[in-house]
C-alpha positions as CSV (number, residue, x, y, z in Angstrom):
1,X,58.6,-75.2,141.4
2,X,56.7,-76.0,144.6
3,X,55.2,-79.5,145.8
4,X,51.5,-78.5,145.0
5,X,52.1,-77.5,140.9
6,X,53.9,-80.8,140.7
7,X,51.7,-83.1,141.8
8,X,49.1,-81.1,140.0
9,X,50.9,-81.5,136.7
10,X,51.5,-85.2,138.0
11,X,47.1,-86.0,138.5
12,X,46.9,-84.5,134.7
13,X,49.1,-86.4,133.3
14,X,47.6,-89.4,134.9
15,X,43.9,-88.6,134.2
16,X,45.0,-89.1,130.2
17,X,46.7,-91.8,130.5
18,X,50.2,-90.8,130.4
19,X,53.1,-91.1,132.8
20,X,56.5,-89.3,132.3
21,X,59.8,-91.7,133.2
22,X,63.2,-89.7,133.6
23,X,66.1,-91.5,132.0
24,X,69.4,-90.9,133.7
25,X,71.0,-88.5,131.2
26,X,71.8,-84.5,131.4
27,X,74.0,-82.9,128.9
28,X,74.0,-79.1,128.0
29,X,72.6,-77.9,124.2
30,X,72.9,-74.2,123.0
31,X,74.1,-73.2,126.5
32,X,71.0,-75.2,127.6
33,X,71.1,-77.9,130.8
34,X,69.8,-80.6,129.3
35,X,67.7,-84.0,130.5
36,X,66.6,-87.0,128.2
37,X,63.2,-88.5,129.4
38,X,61.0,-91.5,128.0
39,X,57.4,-91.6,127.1
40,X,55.3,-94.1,128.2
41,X,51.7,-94.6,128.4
42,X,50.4,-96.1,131.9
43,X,47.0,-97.5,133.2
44,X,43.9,-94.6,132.8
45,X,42.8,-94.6,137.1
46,X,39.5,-93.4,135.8
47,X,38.8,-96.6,134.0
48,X,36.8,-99.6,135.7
49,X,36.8,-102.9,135.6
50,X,34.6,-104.5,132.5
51,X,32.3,-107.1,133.7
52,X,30.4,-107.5,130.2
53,X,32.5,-106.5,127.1
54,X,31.0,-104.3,125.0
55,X,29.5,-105.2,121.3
56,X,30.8,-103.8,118.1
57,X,29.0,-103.9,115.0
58,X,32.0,-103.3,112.1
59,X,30.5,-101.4,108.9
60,X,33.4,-101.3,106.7
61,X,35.9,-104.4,107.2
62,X,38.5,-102.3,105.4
63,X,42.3,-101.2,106.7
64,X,40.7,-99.1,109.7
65,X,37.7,-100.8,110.4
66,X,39.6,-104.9,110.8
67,X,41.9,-102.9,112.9
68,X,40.1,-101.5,115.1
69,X,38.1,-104.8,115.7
70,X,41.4,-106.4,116.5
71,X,41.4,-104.7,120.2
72,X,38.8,-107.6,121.0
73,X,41.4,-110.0,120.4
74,X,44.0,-108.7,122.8
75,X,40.5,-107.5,125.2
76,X,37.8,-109.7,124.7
77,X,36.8,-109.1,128.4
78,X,36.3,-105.3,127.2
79,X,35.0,-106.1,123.7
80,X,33.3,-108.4,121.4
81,X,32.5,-108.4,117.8
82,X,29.2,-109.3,117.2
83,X,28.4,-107.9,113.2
84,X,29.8,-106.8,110.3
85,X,28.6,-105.1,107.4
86,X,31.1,-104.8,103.8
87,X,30.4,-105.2,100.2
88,X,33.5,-107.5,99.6
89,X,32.5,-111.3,100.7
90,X,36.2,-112.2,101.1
91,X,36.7,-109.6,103.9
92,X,32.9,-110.4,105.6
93,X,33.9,-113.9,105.5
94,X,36.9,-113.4,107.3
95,X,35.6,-111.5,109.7
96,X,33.2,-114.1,110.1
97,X,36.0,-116.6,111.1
98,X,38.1,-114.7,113.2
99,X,35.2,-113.4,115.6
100,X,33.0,-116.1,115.3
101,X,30.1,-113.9,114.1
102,X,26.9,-115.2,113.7
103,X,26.5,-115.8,109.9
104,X,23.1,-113.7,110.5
105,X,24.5,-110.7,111.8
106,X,27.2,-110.8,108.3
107,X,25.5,-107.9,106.3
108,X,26.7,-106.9,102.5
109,X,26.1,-103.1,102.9
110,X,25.1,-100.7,105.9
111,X,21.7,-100.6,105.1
112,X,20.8,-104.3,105.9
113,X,22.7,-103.4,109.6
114,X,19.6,-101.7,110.5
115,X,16.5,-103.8,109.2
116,X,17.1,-106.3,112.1
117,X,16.5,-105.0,115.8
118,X,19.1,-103.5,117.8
119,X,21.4,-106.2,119.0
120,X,24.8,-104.5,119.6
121,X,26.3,-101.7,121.6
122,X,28.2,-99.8,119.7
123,X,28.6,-98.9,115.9
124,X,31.8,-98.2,113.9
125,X,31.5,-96.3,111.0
126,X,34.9,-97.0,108.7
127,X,33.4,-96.9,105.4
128,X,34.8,-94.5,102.6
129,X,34.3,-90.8,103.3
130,X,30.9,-90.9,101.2
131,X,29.2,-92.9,103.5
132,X,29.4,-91.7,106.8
133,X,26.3,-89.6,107.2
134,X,23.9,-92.2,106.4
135,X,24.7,-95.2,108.7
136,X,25.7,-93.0,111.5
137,X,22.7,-91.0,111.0
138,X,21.0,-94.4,111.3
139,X,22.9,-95.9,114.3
140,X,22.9,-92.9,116.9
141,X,18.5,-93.2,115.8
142,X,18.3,-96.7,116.5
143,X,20.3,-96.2,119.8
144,X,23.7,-97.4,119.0
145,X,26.8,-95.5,120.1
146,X,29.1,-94.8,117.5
147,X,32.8,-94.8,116.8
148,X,33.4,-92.3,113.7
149,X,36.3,-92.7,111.4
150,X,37.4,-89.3,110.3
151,X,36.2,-87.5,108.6
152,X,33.2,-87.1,110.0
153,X,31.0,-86.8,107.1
154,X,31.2,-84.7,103.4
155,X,30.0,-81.4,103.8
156,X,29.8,-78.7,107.2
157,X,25.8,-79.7,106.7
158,X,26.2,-83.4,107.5
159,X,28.4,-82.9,110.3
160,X,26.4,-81.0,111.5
161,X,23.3,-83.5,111.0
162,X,25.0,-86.0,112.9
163,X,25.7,-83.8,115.6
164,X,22.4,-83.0,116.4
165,X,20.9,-86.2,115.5
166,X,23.6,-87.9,118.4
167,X,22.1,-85.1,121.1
168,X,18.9,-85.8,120.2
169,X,19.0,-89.2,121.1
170,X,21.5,-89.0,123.6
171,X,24.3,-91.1,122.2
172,X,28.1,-90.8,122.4
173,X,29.9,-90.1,119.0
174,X,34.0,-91.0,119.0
175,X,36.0,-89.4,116.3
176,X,39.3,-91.3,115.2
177,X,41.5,-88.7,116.2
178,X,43.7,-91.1,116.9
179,X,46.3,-88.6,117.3
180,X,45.2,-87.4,120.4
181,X,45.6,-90.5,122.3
182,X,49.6,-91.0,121.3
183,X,52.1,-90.3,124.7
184,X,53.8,-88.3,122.2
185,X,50.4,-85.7,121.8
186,X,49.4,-86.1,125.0
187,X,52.6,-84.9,126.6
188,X,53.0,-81.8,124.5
189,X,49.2,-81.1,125.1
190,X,50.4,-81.3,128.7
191,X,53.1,-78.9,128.5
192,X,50.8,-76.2,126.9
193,X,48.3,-76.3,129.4
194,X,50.6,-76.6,132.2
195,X,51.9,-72.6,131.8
196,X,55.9,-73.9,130.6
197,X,55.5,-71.9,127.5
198,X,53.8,-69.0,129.0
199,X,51.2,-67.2,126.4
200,X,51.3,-69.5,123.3
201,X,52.5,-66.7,120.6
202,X,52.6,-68.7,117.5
203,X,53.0,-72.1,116.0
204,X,54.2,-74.1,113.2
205,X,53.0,-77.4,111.8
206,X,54.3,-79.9,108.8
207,X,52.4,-82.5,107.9
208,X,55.0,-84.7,105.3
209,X,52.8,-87.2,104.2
210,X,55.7,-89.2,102.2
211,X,55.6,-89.5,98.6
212,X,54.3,-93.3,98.3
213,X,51.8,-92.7,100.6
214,X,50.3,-90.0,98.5
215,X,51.3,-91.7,95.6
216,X,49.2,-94.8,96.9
217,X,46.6,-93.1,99.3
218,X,45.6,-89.8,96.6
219,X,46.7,-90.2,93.9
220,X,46.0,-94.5,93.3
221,X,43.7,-94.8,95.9
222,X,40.5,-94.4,97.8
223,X,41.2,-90.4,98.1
224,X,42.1,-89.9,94.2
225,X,39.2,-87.6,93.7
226,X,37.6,-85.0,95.8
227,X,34.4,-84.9,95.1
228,X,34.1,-88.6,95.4
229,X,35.5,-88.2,98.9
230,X,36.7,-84.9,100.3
231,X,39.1,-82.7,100.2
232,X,42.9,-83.9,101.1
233,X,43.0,-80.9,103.6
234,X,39.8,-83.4,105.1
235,X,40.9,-86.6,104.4
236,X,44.0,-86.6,105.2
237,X,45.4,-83.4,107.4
238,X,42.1,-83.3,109.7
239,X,44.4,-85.0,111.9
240,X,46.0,-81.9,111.6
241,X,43.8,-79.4,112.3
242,X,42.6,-81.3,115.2
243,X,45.8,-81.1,117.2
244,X,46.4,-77.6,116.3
245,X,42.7,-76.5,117.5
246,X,43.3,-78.7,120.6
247,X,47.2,-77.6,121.2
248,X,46.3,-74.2,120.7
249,X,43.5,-74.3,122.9
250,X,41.8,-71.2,121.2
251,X,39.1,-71.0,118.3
252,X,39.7,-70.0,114.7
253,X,38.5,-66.6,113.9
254,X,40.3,-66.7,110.3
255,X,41.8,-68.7,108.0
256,X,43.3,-68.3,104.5
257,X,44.9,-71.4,102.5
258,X,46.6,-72.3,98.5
259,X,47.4,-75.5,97.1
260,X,47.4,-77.3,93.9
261,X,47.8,-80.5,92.2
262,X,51.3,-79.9,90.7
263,X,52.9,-82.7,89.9
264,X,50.4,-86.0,89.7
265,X,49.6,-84.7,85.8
266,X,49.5,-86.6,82.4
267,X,51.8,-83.7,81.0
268,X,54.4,-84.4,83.9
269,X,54.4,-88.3,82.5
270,X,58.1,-89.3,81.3
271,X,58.3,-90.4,77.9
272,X,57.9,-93.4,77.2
273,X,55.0,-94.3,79.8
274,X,52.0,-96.5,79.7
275,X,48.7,-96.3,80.7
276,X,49.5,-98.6,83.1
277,X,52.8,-100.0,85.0
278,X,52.8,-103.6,83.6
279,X,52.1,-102.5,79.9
280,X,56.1,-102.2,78.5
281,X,56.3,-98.7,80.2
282,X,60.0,-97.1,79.7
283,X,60.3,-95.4,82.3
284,X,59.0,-98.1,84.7
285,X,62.6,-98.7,86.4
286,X,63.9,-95.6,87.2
287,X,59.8,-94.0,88.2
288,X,59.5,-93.7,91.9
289,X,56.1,-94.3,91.6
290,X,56.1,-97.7,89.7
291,X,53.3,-100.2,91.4
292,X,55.6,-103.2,89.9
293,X,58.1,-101.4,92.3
294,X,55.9,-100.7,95.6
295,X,53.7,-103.4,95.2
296,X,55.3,-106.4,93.5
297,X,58.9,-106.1,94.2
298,X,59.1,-104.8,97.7
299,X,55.4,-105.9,98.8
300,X,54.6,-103.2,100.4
301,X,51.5,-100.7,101.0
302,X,49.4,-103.9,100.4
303,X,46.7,-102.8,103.4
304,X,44.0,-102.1,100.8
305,X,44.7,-105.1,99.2
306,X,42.5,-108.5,99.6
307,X,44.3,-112.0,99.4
308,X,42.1,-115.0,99.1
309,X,43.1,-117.9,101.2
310,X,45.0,-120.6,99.5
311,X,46.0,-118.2,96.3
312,X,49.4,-117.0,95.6
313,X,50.2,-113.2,96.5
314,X,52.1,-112.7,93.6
315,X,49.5,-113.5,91.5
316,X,46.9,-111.2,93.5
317,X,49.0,-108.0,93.2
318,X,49.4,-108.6,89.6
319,X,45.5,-109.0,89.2
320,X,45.4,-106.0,91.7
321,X,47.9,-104.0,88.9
322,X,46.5,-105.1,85.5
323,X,42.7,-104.4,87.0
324,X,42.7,-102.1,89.7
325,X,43.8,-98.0,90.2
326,X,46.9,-99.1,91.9
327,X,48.2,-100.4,88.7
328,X,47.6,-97.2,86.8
329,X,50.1,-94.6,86.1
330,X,49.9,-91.8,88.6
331,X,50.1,-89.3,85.8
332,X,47.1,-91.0,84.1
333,X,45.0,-90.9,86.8
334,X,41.5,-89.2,87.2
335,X,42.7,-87.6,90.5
336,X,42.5,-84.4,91.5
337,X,43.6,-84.2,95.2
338,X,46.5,-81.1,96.5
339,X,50.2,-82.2,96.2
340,X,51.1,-79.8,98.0
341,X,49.2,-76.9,100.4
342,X,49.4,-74.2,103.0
343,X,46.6,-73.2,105.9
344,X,47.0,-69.7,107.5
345,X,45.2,-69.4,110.7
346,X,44.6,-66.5,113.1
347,X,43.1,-68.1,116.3
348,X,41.5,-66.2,119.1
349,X,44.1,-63.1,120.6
350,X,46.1,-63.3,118.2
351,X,47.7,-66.8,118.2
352,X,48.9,-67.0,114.8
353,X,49.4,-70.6,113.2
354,X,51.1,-71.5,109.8
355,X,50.2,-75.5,108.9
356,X,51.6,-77.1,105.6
357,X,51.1,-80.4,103.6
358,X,53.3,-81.9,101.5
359,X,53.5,-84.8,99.6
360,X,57.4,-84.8,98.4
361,X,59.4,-85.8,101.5
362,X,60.9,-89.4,102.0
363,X,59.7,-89.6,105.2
364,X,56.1,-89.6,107.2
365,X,56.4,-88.2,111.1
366,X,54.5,-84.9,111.8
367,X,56.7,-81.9,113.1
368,X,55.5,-79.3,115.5
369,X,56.9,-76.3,116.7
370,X,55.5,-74.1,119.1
371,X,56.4,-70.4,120.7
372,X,55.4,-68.9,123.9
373,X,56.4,-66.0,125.6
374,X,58.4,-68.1,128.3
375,X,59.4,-71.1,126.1
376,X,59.2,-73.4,123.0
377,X,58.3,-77.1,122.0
378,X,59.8,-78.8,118.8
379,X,59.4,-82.3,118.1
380,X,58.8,-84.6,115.1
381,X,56.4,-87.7,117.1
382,X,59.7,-89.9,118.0
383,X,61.5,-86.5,119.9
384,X,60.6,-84.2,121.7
385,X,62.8,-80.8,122.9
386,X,61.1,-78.4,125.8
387,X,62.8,-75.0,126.3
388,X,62.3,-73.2,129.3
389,X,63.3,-69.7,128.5
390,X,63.6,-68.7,132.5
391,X,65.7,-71.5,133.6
392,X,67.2,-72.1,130.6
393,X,66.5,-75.5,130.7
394,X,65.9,-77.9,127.7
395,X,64.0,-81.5,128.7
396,X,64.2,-83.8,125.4
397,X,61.4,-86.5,125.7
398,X,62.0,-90.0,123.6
399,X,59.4,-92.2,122.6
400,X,60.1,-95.5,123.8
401,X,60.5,-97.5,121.0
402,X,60.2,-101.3,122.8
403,X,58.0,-100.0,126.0
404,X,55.0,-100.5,124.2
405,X,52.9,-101.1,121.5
406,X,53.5,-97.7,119.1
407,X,52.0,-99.9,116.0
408,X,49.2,-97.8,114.4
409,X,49.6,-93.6,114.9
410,X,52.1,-94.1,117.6
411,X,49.9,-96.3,119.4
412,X,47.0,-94.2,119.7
413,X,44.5,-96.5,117.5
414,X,44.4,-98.8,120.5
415,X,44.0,-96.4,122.8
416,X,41.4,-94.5,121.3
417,X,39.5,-97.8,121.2
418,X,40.1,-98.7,125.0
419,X,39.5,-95.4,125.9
420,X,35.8,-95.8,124.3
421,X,34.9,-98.8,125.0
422,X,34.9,-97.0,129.1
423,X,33.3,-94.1,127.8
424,X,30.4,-95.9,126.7
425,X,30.8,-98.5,129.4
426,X,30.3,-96.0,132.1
427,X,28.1,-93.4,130.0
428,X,30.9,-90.8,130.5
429,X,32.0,-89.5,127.5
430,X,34.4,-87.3,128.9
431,X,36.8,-90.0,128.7
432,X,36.6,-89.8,125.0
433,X,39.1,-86.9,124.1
434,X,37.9,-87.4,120.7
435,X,34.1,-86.2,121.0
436,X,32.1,-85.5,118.2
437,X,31.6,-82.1,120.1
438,X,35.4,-81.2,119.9
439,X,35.7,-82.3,116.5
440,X,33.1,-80.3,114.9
441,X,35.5,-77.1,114.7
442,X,38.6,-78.2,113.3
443,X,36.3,-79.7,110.4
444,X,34.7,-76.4,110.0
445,X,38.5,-74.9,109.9
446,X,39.2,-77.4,107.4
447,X,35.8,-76.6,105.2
448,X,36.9,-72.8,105.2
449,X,40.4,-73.1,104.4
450,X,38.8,-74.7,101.1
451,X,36.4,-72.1,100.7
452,X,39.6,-69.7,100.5
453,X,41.6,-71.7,98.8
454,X,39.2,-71.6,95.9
455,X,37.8,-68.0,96.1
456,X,41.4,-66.8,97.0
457,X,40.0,-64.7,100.1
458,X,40.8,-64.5,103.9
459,X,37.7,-66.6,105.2
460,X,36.1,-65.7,109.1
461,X,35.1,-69.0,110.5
462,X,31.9,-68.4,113.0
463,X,31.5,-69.2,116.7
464,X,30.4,-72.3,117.4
């Protein structure tokens, strides 16, 4: 490979944020020369300086919204919090304390945001699924720019709505495909552009979402029902059909998907069970799923959960599982969300792609394989294996576990927020990844795939 393709490949990787370090290591694999590498994420050179950090308004104080406002306190020459706006006074109030808000920019829902005059930069929208549209509808008209948690809103029609309502008024939209922004994403996004893997052929993609996360997530939690929220395939694996549009580099033309609820039913419940966890259930001690377990015992997935200063955590979680969904049995529940489901894609000439979701697997970690006509990717986010067909050459890429901080997606929540705090700094928002522009397909895949799941037909999905 000559001078000029390397330092090509070498100003890419740069430009998003992402420098390769070769470890000292070759082996051989499979009949395969083999080098070990390290991810790390280095400096963006198309970022500037920040003279006047940029202000956040928080609408949602929740798990995603309090950390994303937590950048300010690692940054604050880049970004200050200024507002927030959620229905629970325990989490405005802290808020409140940690940023110093003024008490009159500490709002009780997203409407009371937008009866005062614009006094912010920036909007984040991290409120449950059902209430996207309207206060991002509302920000991008009063001239805020707005960071979007996924998804972006309900239905294809609000989407759609906020897209045009943000070109309209000329506002940059940020979608928390945090994904995107991980070394790990970035480098295998790298390698497909960069010709390795000659003509991408087909691909393969598990999501394994881990069976207390769904357990706590959709089946407990916030995502239990579908047409409270959206779709799991939306809530959850959007992530998913993000990276695949974006790795793939092609459109959808068709798509074709099943899945069920399975196993999250009252006649799957073990004898002996109780309504709820803490009422003398039987089976309690040997359930995988007990919240006495998860929550009480181990203390863990506690994120959604809101501890009053000075009170006793045990006592909270108990309050939490006598009151509260995440007390209920997960066969008992109202919910309604896939256990388990499969996406068919055939993208643009003929790139086929096979994506699955499963909730029954110990552990979380996305795994991706890829095929090209000169090579193939396989990784799982900590590893990642590059085969060169030609040279028969296999590179294996290593997160670095202590180089940086990986907290949060792998470390891409933290860099999806520096990287648009610049964009809207500078009024570029092609150094968002993320934009709502490149988001709006992957959502439409998504809203087709559950149009065939539940007509059982292969579904075209339109141009955009």
């Amino acid at each position: 490979m000559g001078n000029t393709k390397q330092w090509s490949r070498r100003d890419m990787l740069r430009a998003s944020g992402m420098l390769a370090f070769s470890a000292a290591m070759t082996s051989e694999l499979f009949g395969y020369t083999m080098e070990t590498r390290v991810l790390k994420s280095s400096p963006d050179p198309r970022h500037v300086s920040i003279n006047q950090p940029v202000r956040f308004v928080i609408i949602g104080y929740g798990s995603r919204g309090s950390l994303y406002a937590s950048y300010s306190e690692k940054h604050p020459s880049e970004m200050k919090v200024v507002g927030v706006a959620d229905i629970r006074e325990i989490r405005r109030e802290n808020a409140r304390k940690k940023y110093g808000i003024d008490k009159k920019y500490v709002f009780s829902s997203w409407e009371e945001v937008f009866k005062v005059p614009r006094f912010a930069d920036v909007i984040v929208v991290a409120t449950p699924d059902n209430l996207h549209y309207g206060p991002a509808m509302k920000a991008l008209e009063m001239g805020y720019d707005v960071l979007l948690e996924k998804p972006i809103a309900q239905t294809w029609q609000e989407c759609n709505g906020i897209l045009q309502q943000a070109r309209k008024y000329n506002r940059i939209v940020g979608v928390c495909h945090v994904l995107r922004y991980t070394p790990y994403f970035r480098k295998l996004k790298e390698v497909c552009e960069s010709g390795m893997l000659g003509e991408i052929v087909s691909m393969q993609h598990l999501e394994p979402i881990e069976h207390i996360h769904m357990s706590h997530s959709f089946v407990r939690g916030n995502w239990h029902n579908s047409k409270e929220t959206v779709p799991i395939l939306l809530a959850k694996s959007c992530h998913d059909l993000d990276l695949i549009r974006w790795l793939v580099g092609k459109p959808c033309r068709k798509v074709s998907s099943f899945g069920t609820l399975k196993w999250f039913r009252e006649e799957n419940a073990p004898a002996g069970s109780t309504d709820r966890c803490v009422n003398g259930c039987k089976a309690e001690s040997n359930c995988p799923y007990s919240a006495l377990k998860i929550y009480y015992r181990d203390r863990t997935w506690l994120h959604h959960f809101d501890f009053p200063e000075g009170q006793n955590q045990g006592e909270v979680i108990m309050k939490y599982l006598k009151e509260s969904n995440y007390g209920r049995c997960v066969y008992r529940m109202d919910n309604d969300q896939c256990d388990h489901q499969v996406v068919s894609m055939l993208m643009e000439g003929n790139v086929t792609v096979n994506f699955s979701m499963e909730a029954f697997t110990y552990e979380g970690g996305r795994k991706t394989r890829i095929m090209g006509s000169m090579g193939e990717a396989y990784g799982d986010e900590k590893e990642l294996y590059l085969a060169d067909f030609r040279q028969k050459k296999l590179e294996k890429w290593v997160t670095a576990e202590h180089a940086e901080d990986l907290s949060g997606h792998g470390g891409g929540d933290m860099v999806l927020v520096k990287d648009f705090i610049q964009a809207v700094y500078q009024h570029k928002p092609e150094l968002l990844t993320s934009t709502l522009e490149a988001s709006m397909e992957s959502h439409l895949i998504g809203f087709k795939a559950e149009e065939s799941r539940h007509t059982g037909n292969i579904v075209d999905v339109p141009s955009l």
